[in-house]
N, C-alpha and C positions, 0 to 999 in steps of 0.2 A: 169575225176577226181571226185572223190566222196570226201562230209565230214560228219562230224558227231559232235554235239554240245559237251565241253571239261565237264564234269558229274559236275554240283557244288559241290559236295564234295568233288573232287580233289580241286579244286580252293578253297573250306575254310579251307582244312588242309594246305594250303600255307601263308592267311592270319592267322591264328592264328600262325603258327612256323614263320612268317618274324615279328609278333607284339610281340610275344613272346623275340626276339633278339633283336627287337627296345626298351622294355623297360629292357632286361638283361643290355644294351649297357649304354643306359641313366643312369640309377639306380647305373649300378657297373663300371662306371667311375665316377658317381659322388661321389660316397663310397672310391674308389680307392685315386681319389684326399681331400676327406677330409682326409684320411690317408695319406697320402705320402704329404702336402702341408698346415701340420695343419697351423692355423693362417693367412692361405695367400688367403683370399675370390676369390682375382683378380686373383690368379696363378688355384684355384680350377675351378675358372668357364670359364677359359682359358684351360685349359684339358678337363672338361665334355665338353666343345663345341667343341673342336677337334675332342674327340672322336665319339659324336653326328654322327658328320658330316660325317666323315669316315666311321663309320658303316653304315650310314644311306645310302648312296651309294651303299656298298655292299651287303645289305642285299636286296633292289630293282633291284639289277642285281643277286642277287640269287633267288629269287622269280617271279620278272617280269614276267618271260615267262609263268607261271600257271594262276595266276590270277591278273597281272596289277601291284601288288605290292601298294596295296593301306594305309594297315595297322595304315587305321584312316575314323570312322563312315561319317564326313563332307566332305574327298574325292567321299567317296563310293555315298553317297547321291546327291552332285554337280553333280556326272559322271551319275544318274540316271535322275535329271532335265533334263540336257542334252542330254538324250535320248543315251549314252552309255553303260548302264547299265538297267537291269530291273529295278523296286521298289521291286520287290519280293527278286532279289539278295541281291542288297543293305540291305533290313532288314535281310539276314540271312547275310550277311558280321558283323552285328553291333557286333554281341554278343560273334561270335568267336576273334572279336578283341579283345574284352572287356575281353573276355577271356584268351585270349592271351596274353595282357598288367598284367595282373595278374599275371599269371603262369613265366613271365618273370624278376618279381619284384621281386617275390619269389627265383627265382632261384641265381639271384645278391643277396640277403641277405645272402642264403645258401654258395653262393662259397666266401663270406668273412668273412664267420663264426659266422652270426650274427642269431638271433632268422630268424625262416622263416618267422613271420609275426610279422611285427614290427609299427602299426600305425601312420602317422605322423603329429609332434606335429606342421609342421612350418605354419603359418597362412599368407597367399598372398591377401587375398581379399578387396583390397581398390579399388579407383577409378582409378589411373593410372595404375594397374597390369588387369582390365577390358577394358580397352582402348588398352591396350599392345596384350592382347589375340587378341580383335575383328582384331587391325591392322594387328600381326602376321598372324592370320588363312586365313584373308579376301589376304595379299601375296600370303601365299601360295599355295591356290586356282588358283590364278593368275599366278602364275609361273608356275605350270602344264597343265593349261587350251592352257594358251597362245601358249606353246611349242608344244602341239598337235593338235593348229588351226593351226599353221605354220608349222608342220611337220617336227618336231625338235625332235621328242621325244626320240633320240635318245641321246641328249645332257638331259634328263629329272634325268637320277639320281645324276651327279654331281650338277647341278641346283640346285634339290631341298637340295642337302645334304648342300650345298654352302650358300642358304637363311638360312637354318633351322642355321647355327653355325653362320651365322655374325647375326640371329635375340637374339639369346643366346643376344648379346651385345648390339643391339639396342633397346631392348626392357625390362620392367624392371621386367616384368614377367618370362623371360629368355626365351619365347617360347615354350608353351606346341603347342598349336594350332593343339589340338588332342585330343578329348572326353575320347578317351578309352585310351591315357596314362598317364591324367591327373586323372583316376579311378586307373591303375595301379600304382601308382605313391604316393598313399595313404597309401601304406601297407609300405613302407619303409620309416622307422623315421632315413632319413639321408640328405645329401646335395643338391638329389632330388626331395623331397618327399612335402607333400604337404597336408593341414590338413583336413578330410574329408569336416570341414565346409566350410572351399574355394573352395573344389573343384566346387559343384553345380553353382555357382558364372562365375568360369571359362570356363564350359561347355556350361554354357547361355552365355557367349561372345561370344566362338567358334563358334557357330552355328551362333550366331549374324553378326558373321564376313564373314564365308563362305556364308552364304546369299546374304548380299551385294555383293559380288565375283561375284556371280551367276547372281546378275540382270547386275550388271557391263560392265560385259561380256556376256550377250545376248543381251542387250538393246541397250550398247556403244561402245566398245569395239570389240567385235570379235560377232556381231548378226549370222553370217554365217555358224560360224561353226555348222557341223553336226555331227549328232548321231555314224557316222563311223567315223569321227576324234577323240568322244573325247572319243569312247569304246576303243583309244589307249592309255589312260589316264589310270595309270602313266607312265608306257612304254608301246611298243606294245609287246602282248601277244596271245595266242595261244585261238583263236574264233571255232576251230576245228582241228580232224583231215583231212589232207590232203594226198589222194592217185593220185602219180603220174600215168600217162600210164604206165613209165614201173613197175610197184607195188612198189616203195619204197614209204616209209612213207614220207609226210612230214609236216612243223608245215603252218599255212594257210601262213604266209609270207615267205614259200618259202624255211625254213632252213630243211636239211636233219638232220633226230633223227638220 
């Protein structure tokens, strides 16, 4: 059997089109329900968390198998401390995220007829909406990490789409707990959106939060896990090509292309 490393630039045209969906989904549910739901905050942020969550599921099972399905800079970077990931990937994962969250923002504006770029005026950055990120992100970390010391990762996309829509409500932030959607997240002046001057605010939580995740769970938590468990973070995914004896392709876990 022979393999052969899967080219990073397959695996970053995956993370920009699954972040790209992540914030089309966010952005134009949340646009969807201030239309369809005017006046009703709790019915608006009970759809955009639905749908969140829904997508967010399938768009990690549409991706997954390229490149991990990470489509946020503090997964990428977590899965690099822990030695599943380069650092050299990780830094080219940041900016097609970044990029991606943008291009996705854009595109939810355009399909509800609204300018393509519309900055947004809502202002989040107090003390409890900083407390709510770090908690959020430093979860979320937690729930992928954990699933792929225990070798779960196959329950990893409901999981994570499951936290991400009940944190929509636990938390008062509503749960960005994601650098690059809370950048993309800026260009749309709607029920999403988010004002550039909070954003930086948010992003130093994020990172605040995943961090703590990170000593967490090396230190207390799960010290054990290894670099081949958590390079299966967010699902597992395609480390090479795989040729069997009798010459069919296959993906390195075994599934026939």
């Amino acid at each position: 059997m022979t393999s052969a490393p899967v080219p990073l630039p397959r695996r970053l045209v995956a993370e920009f089109l699954g972040s790209a969906f992540l914030a089309a989904i966010v952005i134009g549910s949340g646009i969807a329900a201030q239309q369809l739901s005017t006046g009703n905050t709790g019915l608006q942020l009970l759809e955009n968390a639905a749908a969140t969550a829904a997508g967010l599921y399938a768009i990690i099972l549409m991706f997954g198998p390229v490149s991990g399905a990470h489509f946020n800079p503090v997964v990428s970077f977590a899965d690099a401390a822990f030695g599943g990931l380069s650092w050299r990937d990780a830094a080219a994962y940041l900016p097609v995220q970044v990029a991606g969250c943008v291009t996705g923002a854009v595109a939810a504006n355009l399909m509800f007829a609204q300018a393509a770029v519309s900055i947004s005026v809502k202002h989040r950055a107090s003390g409890a909406h900083v407390l709510s990120e770090m908690i959020a992100t430093a979860g979320l970390v937690l729930v992928i990490f954990a699933l792929a010391r225990a070798g779960r990762t196959a329950s990893t996309p409901a999981a994570v789409g499951a936290y991400i829509g009940a944190a929509y409500w636990f938390t008062s932030s509503t749960s960005f707990a994601n650098p690059a959607i809370t950048v993309g997240r800026m260009f749309s002046d709607s029920f999403a959106g988010i004002a550039p001057s909070s954003a930086p605010v948010f992003i130093a939580a994020q990172i605040g939060g995943a961090a703590a995740a990170v000593l967490l769970i090396s230190k207390v938590l799960y010290p054990a896990l290894t670099p081949a468990q958590a390079g299966m973070a967010v699902v597992p995914h395609e480390t090479g090509e795989v040729t069997s004896a009798d010459g069919n392709p296959r993906l390195a876990g075994g599934i026939t292309q």
